[in-house]
N, CA, C and O atoms as a Tinker XYZ file with bonds, in Angstrom:
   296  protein
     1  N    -10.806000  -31.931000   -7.875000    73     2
     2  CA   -10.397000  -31.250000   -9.078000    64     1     3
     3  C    -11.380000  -30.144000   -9.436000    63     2     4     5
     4  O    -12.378000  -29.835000   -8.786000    81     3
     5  N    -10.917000  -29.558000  -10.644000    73     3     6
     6  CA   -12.023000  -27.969000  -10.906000    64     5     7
     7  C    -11.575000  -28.183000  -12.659000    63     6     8     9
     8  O    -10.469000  -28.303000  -13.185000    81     7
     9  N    -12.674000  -28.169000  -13.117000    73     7    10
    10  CA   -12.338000  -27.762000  -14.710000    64     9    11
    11  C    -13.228000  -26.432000  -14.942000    63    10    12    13
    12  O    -14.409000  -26.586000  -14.633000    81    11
    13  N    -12.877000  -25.161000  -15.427000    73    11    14
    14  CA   -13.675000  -23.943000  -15.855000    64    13    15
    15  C    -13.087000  -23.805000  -17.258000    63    14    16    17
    16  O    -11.931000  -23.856000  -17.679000    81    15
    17  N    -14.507000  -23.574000  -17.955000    73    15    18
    18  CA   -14.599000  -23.727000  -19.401000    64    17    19
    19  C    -15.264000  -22.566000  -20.046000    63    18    20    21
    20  O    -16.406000  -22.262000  -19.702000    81    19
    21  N    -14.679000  -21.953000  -20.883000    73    19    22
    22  CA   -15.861000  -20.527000  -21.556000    64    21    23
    23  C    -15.555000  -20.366000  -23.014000    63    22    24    25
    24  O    -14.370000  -20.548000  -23.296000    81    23
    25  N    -16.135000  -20.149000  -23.729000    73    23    26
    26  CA   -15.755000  -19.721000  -25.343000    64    25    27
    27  C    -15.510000  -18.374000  -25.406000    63    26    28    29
    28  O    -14.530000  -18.001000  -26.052000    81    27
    29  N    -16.487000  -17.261000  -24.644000    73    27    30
    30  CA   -16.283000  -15.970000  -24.902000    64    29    31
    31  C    -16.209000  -14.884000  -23.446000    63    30    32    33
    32  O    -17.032000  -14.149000  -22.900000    81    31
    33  N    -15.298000  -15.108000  -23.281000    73    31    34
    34  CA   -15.077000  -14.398000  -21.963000    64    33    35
    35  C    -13.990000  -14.923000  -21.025000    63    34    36    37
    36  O    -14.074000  -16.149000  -20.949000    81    35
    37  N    -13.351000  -14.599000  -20.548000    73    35    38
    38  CA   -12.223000  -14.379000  -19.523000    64    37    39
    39  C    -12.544000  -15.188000  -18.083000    63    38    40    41
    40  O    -13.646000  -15.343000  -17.558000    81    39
    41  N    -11.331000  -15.619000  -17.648000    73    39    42
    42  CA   -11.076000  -16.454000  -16.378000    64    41    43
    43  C    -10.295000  -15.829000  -15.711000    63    42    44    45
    44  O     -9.268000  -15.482000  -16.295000    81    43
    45  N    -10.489000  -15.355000  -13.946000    73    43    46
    46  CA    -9.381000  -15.060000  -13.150000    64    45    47
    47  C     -9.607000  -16.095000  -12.146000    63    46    48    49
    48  O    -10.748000  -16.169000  -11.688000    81    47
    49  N     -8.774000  -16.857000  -11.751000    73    47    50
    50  CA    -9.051000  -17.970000  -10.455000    64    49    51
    51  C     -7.701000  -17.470000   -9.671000    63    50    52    53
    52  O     -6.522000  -17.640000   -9.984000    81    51
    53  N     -8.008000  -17.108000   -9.066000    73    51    54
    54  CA    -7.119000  -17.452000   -7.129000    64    53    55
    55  C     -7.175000  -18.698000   -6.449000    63    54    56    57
    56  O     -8.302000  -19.144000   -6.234000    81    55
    57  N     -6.309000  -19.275000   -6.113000    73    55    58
    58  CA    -5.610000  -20.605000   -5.904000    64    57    59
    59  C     -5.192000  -20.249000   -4.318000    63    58    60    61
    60  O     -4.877000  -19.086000   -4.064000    81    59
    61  N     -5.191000  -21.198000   -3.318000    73    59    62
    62  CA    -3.967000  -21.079000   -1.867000    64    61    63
    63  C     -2.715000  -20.475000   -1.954000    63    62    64    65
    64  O     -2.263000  -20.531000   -3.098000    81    63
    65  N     -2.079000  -19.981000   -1.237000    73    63    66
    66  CA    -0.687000  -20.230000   -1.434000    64    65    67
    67  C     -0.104000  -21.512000   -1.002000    63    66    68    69
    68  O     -0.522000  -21.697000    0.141000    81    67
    69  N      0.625000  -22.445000   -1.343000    73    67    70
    70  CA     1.228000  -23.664000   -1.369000    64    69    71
    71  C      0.333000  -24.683000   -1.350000    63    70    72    73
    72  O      0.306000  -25.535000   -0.463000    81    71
    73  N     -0.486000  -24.638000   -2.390000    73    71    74
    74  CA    -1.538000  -25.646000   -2.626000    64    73    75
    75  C     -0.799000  -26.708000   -3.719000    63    74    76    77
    76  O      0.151000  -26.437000   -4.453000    81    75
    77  N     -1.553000  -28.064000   -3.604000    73    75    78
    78  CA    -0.856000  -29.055000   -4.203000    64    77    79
    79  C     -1.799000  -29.598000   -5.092000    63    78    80    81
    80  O     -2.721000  -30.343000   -4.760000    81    79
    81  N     -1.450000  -29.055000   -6.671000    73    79    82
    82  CA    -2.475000  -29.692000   -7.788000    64    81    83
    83  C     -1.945000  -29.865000   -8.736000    63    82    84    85
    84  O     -0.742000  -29.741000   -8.505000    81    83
    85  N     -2.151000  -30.140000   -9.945000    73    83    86
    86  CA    -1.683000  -30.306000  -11.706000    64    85    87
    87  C     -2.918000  -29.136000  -12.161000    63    86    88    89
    88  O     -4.122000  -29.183000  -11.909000    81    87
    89  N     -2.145000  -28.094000  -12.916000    73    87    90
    90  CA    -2.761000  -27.203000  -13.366000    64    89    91
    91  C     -2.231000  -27.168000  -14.607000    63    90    92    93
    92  O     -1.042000  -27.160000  -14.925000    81    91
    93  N     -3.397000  -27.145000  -15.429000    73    91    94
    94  CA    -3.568000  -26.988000  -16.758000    64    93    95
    95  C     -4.344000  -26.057000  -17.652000    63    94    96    97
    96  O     -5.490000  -26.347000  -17.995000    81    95
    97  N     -3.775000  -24.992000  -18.022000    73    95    98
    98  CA    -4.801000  -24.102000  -18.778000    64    97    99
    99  C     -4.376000  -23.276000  -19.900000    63    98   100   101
   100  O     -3.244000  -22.800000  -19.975000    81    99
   101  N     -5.237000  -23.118000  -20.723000    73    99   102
   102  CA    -5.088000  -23.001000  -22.186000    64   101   103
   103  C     -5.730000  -21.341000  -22.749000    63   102   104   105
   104  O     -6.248000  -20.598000  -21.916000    81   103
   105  N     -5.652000  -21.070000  -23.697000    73   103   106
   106  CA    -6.232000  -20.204000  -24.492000    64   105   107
   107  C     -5.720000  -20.010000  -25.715000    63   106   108   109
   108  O     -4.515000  -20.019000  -25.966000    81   107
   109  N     -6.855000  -19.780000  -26.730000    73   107   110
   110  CA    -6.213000  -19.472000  -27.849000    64   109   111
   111  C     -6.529000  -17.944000  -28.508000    63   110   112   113
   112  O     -5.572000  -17.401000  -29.060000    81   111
   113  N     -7.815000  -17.226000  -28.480000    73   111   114
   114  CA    -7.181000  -15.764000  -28.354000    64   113   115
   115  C     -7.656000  -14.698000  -27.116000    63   114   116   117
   116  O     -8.695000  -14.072000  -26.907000    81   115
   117  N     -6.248000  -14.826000  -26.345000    73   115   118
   118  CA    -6.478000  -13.937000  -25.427000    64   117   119
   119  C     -4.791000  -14.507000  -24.880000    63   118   120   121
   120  O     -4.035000  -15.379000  -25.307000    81   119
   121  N     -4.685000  -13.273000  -23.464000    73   119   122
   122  CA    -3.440000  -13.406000  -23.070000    64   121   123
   123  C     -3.911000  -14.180000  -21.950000    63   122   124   125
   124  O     -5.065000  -14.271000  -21.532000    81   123
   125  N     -2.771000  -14.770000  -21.484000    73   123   126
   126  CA    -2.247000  -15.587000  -19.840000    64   125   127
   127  C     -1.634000  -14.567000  -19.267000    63   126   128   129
   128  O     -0.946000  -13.808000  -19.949000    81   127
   129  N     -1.829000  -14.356000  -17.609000    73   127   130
   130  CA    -0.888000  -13.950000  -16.897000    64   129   131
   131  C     -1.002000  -14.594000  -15.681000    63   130   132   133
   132  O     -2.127000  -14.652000  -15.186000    81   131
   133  N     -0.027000  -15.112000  -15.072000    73   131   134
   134  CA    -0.144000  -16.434000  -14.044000    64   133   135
   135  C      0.954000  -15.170000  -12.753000    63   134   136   137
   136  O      2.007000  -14.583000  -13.000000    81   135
   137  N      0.294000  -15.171000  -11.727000    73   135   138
   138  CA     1.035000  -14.849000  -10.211000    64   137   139
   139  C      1.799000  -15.850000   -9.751000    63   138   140   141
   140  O      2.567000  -15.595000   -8.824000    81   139
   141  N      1.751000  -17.051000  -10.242000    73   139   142
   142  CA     2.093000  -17.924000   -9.442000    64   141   143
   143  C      3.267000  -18.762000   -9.663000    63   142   144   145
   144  O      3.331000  -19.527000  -10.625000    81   143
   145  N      4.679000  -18.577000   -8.351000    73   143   146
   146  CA     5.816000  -19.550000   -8.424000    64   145   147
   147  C      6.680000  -19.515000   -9.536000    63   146   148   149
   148  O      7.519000  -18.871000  -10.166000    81   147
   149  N      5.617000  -21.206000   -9.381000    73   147   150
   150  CA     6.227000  -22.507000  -10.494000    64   149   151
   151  C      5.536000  -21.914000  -12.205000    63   150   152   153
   152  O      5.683000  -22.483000  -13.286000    81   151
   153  N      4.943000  -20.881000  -11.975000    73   151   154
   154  CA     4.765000  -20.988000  -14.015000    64   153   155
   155  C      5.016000  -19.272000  -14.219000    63   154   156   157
   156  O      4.573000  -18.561000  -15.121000    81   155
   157  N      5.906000  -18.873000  -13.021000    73   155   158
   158  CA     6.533000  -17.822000  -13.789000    64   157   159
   159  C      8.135000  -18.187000  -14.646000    63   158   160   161
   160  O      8.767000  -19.185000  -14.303000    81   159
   161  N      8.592000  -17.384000  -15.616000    73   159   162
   162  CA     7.269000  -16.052000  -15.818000    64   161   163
   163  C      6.647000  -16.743000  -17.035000    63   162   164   165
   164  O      7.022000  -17.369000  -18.026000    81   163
   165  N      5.094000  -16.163000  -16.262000    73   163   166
   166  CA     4.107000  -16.777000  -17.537000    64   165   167
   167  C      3.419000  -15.748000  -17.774000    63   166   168   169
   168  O      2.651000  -15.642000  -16.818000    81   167
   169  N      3.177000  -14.609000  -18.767000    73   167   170
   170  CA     2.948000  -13.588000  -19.356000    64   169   171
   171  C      2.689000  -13.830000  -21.019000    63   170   172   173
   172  O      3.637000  -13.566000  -21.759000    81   171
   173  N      1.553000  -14.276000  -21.561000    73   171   174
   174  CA     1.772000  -15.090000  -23.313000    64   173   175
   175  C      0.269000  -14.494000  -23.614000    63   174   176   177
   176  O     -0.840000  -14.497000  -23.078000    81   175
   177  N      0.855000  -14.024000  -24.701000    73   175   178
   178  CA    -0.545000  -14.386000  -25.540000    64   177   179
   179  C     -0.655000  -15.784000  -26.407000    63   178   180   181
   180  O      0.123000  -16.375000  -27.155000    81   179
   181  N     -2.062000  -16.038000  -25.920000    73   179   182
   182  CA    -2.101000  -17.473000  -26.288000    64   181   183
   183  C     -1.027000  -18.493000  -25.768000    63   182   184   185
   184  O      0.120000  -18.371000  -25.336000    81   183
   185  N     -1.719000  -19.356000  -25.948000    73   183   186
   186  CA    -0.689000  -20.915000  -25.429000    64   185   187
   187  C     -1.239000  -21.392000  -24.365000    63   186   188   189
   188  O     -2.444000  -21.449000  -24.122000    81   187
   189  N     -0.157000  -21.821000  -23.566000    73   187   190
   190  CA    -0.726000  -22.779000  -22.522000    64   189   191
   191  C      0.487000  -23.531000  -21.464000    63   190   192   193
   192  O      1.672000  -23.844000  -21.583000    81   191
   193  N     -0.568000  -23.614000  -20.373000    73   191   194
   194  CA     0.287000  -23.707000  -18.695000    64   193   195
   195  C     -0.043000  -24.884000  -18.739000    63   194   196   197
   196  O     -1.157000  -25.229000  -19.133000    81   195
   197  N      1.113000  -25.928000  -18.234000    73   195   198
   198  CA     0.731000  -27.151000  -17.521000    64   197   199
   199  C      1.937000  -27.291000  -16.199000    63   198   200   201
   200  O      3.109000  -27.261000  -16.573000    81   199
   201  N      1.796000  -27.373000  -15.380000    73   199   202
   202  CA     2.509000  -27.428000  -14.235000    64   201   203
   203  C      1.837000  -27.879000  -13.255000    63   202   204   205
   204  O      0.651000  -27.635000  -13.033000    81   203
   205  N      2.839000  -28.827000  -12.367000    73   203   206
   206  CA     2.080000  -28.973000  -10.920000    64   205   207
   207  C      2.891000  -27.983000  -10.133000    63   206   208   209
   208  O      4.062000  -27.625000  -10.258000    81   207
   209  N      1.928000  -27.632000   -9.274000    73   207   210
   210  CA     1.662000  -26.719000   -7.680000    64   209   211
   211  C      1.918000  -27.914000   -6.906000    63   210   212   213
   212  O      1.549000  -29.088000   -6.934000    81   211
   213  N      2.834000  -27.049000   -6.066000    73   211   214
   214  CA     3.300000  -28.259000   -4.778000    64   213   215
   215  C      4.083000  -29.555000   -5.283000    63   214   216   217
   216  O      4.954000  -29.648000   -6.148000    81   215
   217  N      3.462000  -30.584000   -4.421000    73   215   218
   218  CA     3.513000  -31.795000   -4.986000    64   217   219
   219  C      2.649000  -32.251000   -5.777000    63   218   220   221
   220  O      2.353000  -33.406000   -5.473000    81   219
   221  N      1.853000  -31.683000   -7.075000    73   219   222
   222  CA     1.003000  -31.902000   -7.894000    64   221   223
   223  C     -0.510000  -32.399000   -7.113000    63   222   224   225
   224  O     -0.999000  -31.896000   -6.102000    81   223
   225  N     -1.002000  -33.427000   -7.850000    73   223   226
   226  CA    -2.274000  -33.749000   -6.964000    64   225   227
   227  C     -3.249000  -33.480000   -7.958000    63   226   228   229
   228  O     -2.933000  -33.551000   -9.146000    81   227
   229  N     -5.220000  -32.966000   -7.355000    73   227   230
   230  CA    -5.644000  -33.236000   -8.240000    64   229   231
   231  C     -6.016000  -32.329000   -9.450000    63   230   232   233
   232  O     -5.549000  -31.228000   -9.155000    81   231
   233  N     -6.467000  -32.265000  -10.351000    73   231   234
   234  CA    -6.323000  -31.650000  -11.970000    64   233   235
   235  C     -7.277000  -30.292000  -11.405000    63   234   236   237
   236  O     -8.312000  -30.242000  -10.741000    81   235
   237  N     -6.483000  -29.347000  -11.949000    73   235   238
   238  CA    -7.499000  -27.886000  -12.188000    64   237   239
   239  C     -7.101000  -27.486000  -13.871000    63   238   240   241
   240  O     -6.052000  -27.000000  -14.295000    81   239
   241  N     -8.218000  -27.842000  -14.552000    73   239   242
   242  CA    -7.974000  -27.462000  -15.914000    64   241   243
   243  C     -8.573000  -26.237000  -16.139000    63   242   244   245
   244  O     -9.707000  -26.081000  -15.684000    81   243
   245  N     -7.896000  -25.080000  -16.919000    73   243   246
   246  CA    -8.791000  -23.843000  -17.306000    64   245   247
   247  C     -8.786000  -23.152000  -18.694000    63   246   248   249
   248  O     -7.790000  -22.539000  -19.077000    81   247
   249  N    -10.031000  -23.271000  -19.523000    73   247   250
   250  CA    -9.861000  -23.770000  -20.394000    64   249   251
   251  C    -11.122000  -22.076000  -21.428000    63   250   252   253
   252  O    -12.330000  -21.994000  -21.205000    81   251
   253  N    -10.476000  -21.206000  -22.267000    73   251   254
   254  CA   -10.902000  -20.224000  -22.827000    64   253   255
   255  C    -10.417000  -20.311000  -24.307000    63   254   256   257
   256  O     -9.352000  -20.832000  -24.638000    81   255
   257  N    -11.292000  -19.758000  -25.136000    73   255   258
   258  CA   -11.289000  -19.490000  -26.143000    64   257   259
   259  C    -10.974000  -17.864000  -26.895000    63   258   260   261
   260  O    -10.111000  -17.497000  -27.693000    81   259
   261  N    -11.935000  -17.255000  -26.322000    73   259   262
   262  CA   -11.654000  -16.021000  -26.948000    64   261   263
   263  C    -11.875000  -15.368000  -25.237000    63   262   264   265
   264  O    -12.954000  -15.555000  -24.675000    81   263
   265  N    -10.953000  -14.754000  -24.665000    73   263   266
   266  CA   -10.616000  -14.233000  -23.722000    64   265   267
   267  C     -9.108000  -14.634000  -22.767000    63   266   268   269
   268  O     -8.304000  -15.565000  -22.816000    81   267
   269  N     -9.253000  -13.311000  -21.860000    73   267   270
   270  CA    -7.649000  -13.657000  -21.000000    64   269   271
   271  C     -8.230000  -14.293000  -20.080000    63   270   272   273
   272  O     -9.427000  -14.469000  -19.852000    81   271
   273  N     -6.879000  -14.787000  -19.321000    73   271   274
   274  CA    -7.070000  -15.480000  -18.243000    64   273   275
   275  C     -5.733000  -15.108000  -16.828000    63   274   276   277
   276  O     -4.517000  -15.149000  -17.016000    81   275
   277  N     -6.300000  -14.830000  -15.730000    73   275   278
   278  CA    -5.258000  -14.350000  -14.712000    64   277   279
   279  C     -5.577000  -15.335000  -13.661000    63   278   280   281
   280  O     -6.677000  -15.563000  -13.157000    81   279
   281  N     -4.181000  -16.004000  -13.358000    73   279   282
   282  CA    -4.288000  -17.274000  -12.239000    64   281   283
   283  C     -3.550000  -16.205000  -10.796000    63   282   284   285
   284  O     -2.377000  -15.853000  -10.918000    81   283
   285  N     -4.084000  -15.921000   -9.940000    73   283   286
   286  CA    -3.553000  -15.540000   -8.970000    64   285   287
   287  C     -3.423000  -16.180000   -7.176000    63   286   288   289
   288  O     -4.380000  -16.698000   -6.600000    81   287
   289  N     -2.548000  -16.059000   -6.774000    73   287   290
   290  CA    -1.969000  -16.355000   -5.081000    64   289   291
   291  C     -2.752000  -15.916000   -4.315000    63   290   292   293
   292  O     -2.619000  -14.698000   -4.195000    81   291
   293  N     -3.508000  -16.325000   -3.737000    73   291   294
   294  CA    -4.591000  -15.834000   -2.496000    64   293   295
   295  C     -3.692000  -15.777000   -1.378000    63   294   296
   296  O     -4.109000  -15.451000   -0.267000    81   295
């Protein structure tokens, strides 16, 4: 699993393509924009992704406060 955590500043994580996890990630001010699949379209300010990749598996939580966050397809 991977948990990344920040109060003031921004997250971009690149993921496999057809990788198998439970992804979970949040923000409350800043936007989401997710590349990926299963959590399009995910384009929000604020809120929050929970979806499994693949056949789910183990937890990648990503977790911001005041910043965006971009999940992208390697």
């Amino acid at each position: 699993g991977l948990e990344l955590r920040t109060t003031n500043g921004g997250l971009h994580v690149e993921l496999p393509a057809n990788y198998n996890a439970r992804l979970e990630a949040s923000t409350v001010n800043g936007g989401v924009h997710s590349d990926l699949e299963s959590t399009r379209p995910a384009r929000s300010r604020g809120g929050r992704i929970a979806t499994d990749l693949g056949r789910g598996g183990q937890l990648i939580r990503l977790e911001t406060t005041n910043g965006g966050m971009h999940i992208a397809e390697r």
